[in-house]
C-alpha positions in Angstrom: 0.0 0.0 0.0 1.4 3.3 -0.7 1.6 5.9 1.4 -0.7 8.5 -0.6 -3.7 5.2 -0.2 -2.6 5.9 3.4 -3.6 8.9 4.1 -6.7 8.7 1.6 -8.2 5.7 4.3 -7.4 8.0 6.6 -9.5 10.9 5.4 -11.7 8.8 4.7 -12.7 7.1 8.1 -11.8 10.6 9.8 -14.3 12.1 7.7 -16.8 9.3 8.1 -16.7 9.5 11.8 -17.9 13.5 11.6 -20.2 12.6 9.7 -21.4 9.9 11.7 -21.1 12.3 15.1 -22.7 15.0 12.9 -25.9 12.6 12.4 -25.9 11.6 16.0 -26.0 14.8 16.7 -28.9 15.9 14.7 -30.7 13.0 15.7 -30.6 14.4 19.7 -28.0 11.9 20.7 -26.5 13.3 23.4 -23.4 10.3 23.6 -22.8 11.3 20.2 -19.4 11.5 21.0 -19.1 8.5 23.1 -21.3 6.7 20.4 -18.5 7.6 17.8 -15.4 7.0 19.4 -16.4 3.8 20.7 -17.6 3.1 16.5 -14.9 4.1 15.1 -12.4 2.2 18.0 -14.4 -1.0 17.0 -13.6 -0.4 13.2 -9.8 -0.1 14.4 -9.9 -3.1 16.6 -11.5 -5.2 13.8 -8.8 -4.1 11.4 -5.9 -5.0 13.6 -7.4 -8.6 13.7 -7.6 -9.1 10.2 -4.1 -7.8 9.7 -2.7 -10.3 12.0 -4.7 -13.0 11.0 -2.7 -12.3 7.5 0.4 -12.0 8.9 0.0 -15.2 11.2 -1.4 -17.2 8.0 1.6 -15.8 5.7 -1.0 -14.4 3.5 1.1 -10.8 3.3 0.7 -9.2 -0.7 5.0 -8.6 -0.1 5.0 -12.3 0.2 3.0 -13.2 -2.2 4.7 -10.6 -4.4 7.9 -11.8 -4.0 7.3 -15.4 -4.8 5.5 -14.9 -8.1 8.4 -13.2 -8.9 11.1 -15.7 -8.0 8.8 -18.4 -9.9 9.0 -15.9 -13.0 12.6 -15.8 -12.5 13.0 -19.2 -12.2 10.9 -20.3 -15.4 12.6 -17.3 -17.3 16.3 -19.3 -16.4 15.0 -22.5 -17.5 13.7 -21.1 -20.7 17.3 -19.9 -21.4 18.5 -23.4 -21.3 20.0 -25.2 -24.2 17.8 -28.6 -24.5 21.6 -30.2 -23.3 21.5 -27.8 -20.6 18.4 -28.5 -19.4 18.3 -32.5 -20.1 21.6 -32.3 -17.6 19.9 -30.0 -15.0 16.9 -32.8 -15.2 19.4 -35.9 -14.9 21.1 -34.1 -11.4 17.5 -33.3 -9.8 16.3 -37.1 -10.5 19.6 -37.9 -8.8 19.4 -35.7 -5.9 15.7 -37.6 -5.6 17.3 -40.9 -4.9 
């Protein structure tokens, strides 16, 4: 996530809770306040779960990032072997295996 998605959310849930305070408000809530803050700690709390559900299942985008491209690499390498090349690379890996 970049930092300018960031600070977007940001604005986004900031102005979400004045408008949600703003409603209370009107509707003669007098914990509009209260009502609010406790809303918008709930939305935080909930957020922090998720993250760390993905970071305990491994399910992070660098991660995933990073391995599609090491499997691009990888398949780009083995493309730029010679048939010899590769028949050899095949033969040693089948060895390894025994």
């Amino acid at each position: 996530m970049r930092r300018l998605d960031v600070i977007g959310y940001s604005l986004v849930v900031l102005l979400a809770g004045g408008l949600l305070y703003g409603v209370l408000q009107g509707l003669g809530q007098e914990q509009a306040g209260i009502l609010t803050g406790t809303g918008l700690t709930l939305g935080l709390l909930v957020w922090v779960v998720t993250y760390l559900r993905r970071v305990l299942t491994g399910k992070m985008t660098l991660k995933a990032q990073r391995e599609a491209f090491q499997i691009a690499h990888l398949a780009e390498q083995l493309e730029k072997l010679t048939p010899e090349e590769r028949q050899a690379l095949e033969e040693e890996i089948r060895q390894e295996k025994l």
